[in-house]
N, C-alpha and C positions, 0 to 999 in steps of 0.2 A: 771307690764308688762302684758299685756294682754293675752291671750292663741291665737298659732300659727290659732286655726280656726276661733277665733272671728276676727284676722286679716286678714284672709284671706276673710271674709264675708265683713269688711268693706272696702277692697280693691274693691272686686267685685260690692258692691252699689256704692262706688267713680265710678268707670267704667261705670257704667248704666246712671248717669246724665250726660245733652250734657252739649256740652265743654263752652258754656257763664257761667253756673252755676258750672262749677266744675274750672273757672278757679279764678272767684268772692271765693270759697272757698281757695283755695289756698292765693290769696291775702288777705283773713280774717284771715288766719293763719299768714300770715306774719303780719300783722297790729298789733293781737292780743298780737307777740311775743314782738314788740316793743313797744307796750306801757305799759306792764307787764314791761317790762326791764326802760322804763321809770321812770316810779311808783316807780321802787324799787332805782335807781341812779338817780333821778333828783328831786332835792326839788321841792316839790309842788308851791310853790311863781313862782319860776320861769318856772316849767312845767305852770302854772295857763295861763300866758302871753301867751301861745302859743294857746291855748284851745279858744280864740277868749276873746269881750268884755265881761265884768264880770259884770250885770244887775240884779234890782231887779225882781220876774215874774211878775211884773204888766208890766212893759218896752212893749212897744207898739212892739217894732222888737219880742220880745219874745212870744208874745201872736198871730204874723202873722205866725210862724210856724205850728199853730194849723189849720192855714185855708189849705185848699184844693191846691195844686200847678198845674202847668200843667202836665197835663194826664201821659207824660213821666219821668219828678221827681217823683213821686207816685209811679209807677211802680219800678224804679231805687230804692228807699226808701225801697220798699216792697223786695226787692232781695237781696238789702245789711243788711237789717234788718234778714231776713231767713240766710244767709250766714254766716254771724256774729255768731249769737246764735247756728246756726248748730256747727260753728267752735268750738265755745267755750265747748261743750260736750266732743271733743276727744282731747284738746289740751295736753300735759303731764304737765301744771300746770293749778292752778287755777286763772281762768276767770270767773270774777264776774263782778259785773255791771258795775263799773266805767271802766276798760279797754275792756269791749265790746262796750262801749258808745262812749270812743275813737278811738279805731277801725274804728267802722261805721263811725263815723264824718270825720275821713281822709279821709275814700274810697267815702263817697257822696263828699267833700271838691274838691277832684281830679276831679270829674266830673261836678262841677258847680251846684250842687246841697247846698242851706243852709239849717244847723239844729239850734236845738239847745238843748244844755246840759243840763238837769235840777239838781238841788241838793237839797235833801229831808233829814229834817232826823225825828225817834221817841225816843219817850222812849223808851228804849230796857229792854229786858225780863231778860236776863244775865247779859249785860252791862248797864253802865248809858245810852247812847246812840245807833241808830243806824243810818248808813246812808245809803242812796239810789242814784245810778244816772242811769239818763234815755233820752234818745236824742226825737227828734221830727223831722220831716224835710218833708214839703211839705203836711201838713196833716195826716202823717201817723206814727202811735206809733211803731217808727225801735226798740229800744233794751229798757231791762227793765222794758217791760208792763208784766202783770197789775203789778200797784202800789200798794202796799198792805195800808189797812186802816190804818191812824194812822201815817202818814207820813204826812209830811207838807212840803211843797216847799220854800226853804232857798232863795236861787237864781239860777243863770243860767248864762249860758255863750251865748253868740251870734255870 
């Protein structure tokens, strides 16, 4: 639990941002919670189907996320990208890539904005494996950037 004034400090910065950005945080809280609760109660198989087509990255849909959208997906990308990973610093569980990834993709999804999902993994230091997920949408690296080296792109969702 945090101490009474560090709460009270990030009440106070919540107060200071206007209300499009502090309300995009809020609904990155609630994204965030649901798809952590996902993650842990819904096999992946069947979570997988909901997360869009499941492509290799060469797939030509997957490689047009990379180009530049219109001026307003960009910007929208860029807010839920910030809002997302803001979120995920104070949520009281752990937010790691793959349920920030999801997150964002709802909240762009809702707005007619397309991403897409990448799945990376390496050799791992500790473990045999590691994995990575990282969304794209409109040209602009929302959750997950940088990639650290040594990751390889498995596949992707669309």
């Amino acid at each position: 639990m945090a101490p009474p004034r560090s709460i009270r400090r990030l009440l106070r910065r919540f107060g200071q941002i206007d209300n499009r950005r502090r309300a995009l945080l809020v609904e990155a809280v609630g994204c965030l919670l649901l798809a952590r609760l996902a993650l842990i109660f819904i096999p992946f198989p069947k979570l997988a189907r909901r997360l869009g087509a499941f492509v290799p990255p060469s797939d030509a849909r997957a490689l047009r996320a990379r180009d530049a959208g219109p001026r307003d997906h960009m910007r929208l990308a860029e807010e839920i990208g910030w809002a997302v990973t803001r979120a995920a610093r104070y949520v009281p569980f752990n937010a790691v890539c793959l349920p920030q990834a999801m997150a964002a993709q709802v909240m762009l999804k809702r707005r007619g904005v397309g991403s897409v999902m990448h799945f990376g993994a390496a050799k791992g230091q500790d473990k045999p494996i590691d994995a990575h997920a990282w969304l794209d949408a409109a040209g602009v690296e929302v959750t997950g950037y940088p990639v650290a080296a040594g990751f390889t792109e498995i596949a992707c969702f669309v």
